[in-house]
N, C-alpha and C positions, 0 to 999 in steps of 0.2 A: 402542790403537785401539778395543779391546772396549769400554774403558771409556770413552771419547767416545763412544762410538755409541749406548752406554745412556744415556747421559746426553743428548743430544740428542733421543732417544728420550722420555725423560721430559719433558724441557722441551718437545715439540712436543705430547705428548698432553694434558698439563698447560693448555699455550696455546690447545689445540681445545677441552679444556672448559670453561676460560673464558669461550669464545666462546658455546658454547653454554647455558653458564649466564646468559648476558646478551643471549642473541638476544631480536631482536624479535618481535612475533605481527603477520604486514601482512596489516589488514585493509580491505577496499574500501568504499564506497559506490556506489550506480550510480542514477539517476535525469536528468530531464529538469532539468538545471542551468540550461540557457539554451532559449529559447525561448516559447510559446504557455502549454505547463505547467510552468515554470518554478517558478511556486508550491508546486505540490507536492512539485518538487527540493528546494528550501529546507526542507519539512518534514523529507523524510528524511535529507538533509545535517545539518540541524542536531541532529534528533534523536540521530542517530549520532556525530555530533563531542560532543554533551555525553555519553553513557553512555560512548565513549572515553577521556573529561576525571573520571570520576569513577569509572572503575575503575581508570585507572592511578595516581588519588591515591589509591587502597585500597591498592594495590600490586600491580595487574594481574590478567594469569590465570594461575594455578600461577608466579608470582613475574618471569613476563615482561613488559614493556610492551607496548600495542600500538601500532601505528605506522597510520595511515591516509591512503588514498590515494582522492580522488574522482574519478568518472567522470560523464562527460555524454551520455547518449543523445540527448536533443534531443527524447526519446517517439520514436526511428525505430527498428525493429527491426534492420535493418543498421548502425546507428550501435553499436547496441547490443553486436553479436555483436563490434564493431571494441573498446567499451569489455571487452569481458567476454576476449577476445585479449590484450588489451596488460596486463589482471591479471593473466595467466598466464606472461606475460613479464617481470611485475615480481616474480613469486614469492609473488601473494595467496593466501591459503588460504583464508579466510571472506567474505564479499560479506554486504551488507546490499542488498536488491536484487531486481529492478529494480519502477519502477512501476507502466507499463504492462503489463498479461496480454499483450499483442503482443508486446514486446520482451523480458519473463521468458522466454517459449517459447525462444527459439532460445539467451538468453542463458544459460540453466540447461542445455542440454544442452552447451554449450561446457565449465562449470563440471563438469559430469558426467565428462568425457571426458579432467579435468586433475585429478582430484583436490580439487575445491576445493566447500564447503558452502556455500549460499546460502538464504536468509531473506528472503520478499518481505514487507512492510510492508501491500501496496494490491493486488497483483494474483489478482485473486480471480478469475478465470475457471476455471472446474471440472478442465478437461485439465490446467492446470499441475501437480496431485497426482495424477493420471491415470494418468498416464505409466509408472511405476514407476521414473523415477528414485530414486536413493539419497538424494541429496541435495538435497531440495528441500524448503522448508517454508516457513510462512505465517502470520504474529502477527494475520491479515484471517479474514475469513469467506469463501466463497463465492457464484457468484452463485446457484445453484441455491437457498441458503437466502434471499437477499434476495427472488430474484426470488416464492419463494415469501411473502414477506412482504407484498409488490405485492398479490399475487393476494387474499390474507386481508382484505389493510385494503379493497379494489377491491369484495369481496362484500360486508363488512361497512358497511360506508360509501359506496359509488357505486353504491347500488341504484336503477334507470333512468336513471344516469348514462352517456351516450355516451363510450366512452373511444379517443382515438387512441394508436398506437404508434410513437415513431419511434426510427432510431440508426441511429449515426455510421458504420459498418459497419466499425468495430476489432473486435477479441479480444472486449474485453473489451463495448463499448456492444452491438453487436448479441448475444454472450452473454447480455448482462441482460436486453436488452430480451425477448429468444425465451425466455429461463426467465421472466417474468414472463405473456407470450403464453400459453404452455404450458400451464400451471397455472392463468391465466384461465379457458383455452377448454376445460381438464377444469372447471373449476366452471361452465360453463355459460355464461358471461362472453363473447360475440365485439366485438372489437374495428370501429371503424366506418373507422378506416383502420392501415392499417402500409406504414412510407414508412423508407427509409435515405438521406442525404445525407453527403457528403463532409463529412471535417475541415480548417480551414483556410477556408471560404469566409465571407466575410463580411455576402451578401444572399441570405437565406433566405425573401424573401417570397413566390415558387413555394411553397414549402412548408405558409407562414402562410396562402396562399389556400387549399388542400387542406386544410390544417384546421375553416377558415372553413367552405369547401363543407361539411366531414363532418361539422359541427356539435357537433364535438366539445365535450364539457366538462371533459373529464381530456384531460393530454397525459401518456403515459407516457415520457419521456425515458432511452435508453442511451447515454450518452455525457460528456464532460467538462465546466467549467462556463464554457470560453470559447465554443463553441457554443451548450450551451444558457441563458448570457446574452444572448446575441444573438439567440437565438428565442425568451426570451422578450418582451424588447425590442422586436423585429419584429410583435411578436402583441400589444402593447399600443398600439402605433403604428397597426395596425389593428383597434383599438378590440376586439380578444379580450378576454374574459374569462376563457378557458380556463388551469385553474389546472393546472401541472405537477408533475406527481411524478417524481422524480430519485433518483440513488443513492448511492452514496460518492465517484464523481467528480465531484462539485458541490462537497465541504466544504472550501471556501476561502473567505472573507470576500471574494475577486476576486471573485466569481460576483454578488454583489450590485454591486461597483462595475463590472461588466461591465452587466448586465441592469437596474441602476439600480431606486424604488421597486418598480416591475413582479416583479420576485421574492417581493415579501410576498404569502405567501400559500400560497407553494410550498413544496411537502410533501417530503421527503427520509429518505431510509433508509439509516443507518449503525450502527454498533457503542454500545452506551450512552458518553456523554462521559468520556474517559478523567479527564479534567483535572478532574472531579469526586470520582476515586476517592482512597480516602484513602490507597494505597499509593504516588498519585503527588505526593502535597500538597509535599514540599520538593524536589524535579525540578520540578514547575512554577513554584516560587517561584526556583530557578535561572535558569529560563528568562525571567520576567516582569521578572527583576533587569539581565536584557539585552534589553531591549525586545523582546522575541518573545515572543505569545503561540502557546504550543504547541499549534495545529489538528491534528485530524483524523490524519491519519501520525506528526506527531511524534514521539509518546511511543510509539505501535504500531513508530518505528524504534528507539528507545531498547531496547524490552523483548525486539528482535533480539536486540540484542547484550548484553543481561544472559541470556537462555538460553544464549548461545551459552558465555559464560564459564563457567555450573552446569553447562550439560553435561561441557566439559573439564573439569571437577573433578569432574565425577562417574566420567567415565573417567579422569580423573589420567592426560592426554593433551592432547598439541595435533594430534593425526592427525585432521584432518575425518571421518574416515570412522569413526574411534572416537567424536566427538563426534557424529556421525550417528546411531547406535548407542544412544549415550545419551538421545535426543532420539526417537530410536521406539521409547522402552524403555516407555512410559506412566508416568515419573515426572514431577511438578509439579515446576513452575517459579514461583519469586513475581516477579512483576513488577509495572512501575507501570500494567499493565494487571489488575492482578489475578492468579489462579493460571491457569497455563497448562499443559497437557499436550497430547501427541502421539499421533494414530494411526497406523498404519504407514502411510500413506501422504503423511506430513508434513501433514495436517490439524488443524485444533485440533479437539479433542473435543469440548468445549464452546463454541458460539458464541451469542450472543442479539442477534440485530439488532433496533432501533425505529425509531421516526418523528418526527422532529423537522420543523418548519414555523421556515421563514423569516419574520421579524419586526422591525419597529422598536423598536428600545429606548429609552427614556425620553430616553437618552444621543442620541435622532436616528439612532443607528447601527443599519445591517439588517444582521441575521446567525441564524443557525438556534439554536436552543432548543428543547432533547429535550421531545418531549409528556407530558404526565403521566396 
């Protein structure tokens, strides 16, 4: 009987580490898949699904596959806290996630509270690294540094230029919009109106006359690009001129087939063009070989999940919290964003926002092109 029992013994511990030499790594996606910002879903969906597709043909992380599961906020923060639940019931440990700075908030202290490490691509609202959560981090900038970029180009360039302020009164639009206010009205800069409008409505001409009235000649816009397509649309319909400056939730090629030509012209602040960089030159020819051109999150989701893999090999761990560890150690990471490292508050050290203007291309087609 001794001798069955060792032996059974062996053959069951034997079969557990099999197991575990061939477990999976489940990791999440989380963004607005269906809906209004849907677009930007598709960024980091697809971003994510290729760096998944091209680490498990390396041979994964520390020799595991990963396994990926997508979730759909819809951009609602209680959808959200519903998607970021039901990962912790499937047994995710890494999230690529979420979009919206509204729905990161709640979603990241879920992730906090389960063990599980999470990497926002786009949500740049300053609280999200704030917080002192553990595990929280961000391949984006912040607004505080955008907004400060508003304020720079605003002094250097719209001098006796009337500028209005508007946003959508999210996380994240009314964040940008109030760091860009802030840092105006210290340089001396006062705005001639500041107005917040709901997401989701369709006729913003209340708005476009308050413009009008305030004679504005800058609109400073916080907010996504299916509103402010349609304000600016509304303000070209009533014969405005008023040229818009926006921020990283415009960069979708939607924004122009929303807002139609009426966008040329419009000034825009985001991260230098990844898909320029030469560490991302054969990831973007992946992507362009499947008819997607890789916008604006894309490759910023891709470069999630290639830290996420150098961290676990740096900790020679798949414990988030080891990988966490590693990731606010201040070592570089190469990605197809360039080199990246971590401050302790899951911040990137280094960020350099510009100014790209929306334009027609030779091709007939409007789309944003970095300033030089």
């Amino acid at each position: 009987m001794k001798k069955i029992w060792l032996a059974s013994t062996v053959l069951a511990a034997s079969m557990a580490f099999a197991g575990m030499a061939h477990a999976d790594i489940k990791l999440g996606v989380a963004g607005p898949i269906t809906g209004p910002n849907a677009a930007f879903g598709a960024q980091l969906k697809n971003g994510t699904e290729q760096a998944v597709e091209d680490i498990n043909a390396a041979g994964g992380i520390l020799g595991q596959k990963i396994v990926l599961s997508v979730g759909d906020d819809v951009s609602d923060p209680k959808q959200g806290v519903s998607v970021a639940n039901k990962f912790v019931g499937d047994g995710v440990k890494l999230v690529v996630g979420h979009f919206n700075s509204g729905v990161t908030m709640p979603a990241s202290e879920v992730y906090a509270e389960n063990g599980i490490l999470t990497v926002t691509p786009s949500a740049t609202n300053p609280k999200i690294t704030e917080r002192g959560l553990w595990n929280v981090f961000r391949t984006c900038g912040r607004d505080d540094q955008q907004g400060r970029l508003w304020a720079d180009y605003a002094k250097q360039h719209f001098k006796g230029k009337k500028i209005a302020v508007v946003h959508d009164k999210t996380t994240y639009g009314q964040g940008l919009a109030d760091a860009a206010k802030g840092f105006m009205n210290k340089d001396g800069i006062k705005e001639v109106l500041y107005e917040g409008v709901n997401t989701g409505e369709k006729d913003y001409s209340a708005l476009v006359s308050k413009i009008k009235a305030s004679g504005a000649d800058i609109l400073m816009w916080g907010g996504l690009h299916t509103e402010g397509g349609l304000i600016v649309r509304q303000m070209r319909d009533q014969g405005l001129k008023t040229v818009m400056m926006s921020g990283d939730g415009i960069t979708d090629d939607e924004f122009a087939s929303i807002g139609g030509d009426g966008v040329i012209g419009t000034l825009m602040s985001f991260g230098p063009d990844p898909r320029n960089n030469p560490a991302a030159k054969d990831v973007v020819a992946k992507f362009k070989a499947k008819n997607f051109d890789p916008q604006a999150y894309t490759l910023y989701s891709y470069a999630a999940v290639q830290i996420m893999k150098q961290a676990a090999e740096k900790a020679n761990s798949l414990d988030p919290k080891k990988i966490a560890d590693a990731m606010h150690s201040g070592m570089t990471f190469k990605t197809v964003l360039g080199d990246i490292s971590y401050d302790k508050k899951g911040d990137r050290t280094t960020v350099d926002y510009v100014m790209y203007t929306w334009n027609k291309g030779a091709d007939g087609k409007v789309t944003y092109t970095q300033n030089k």
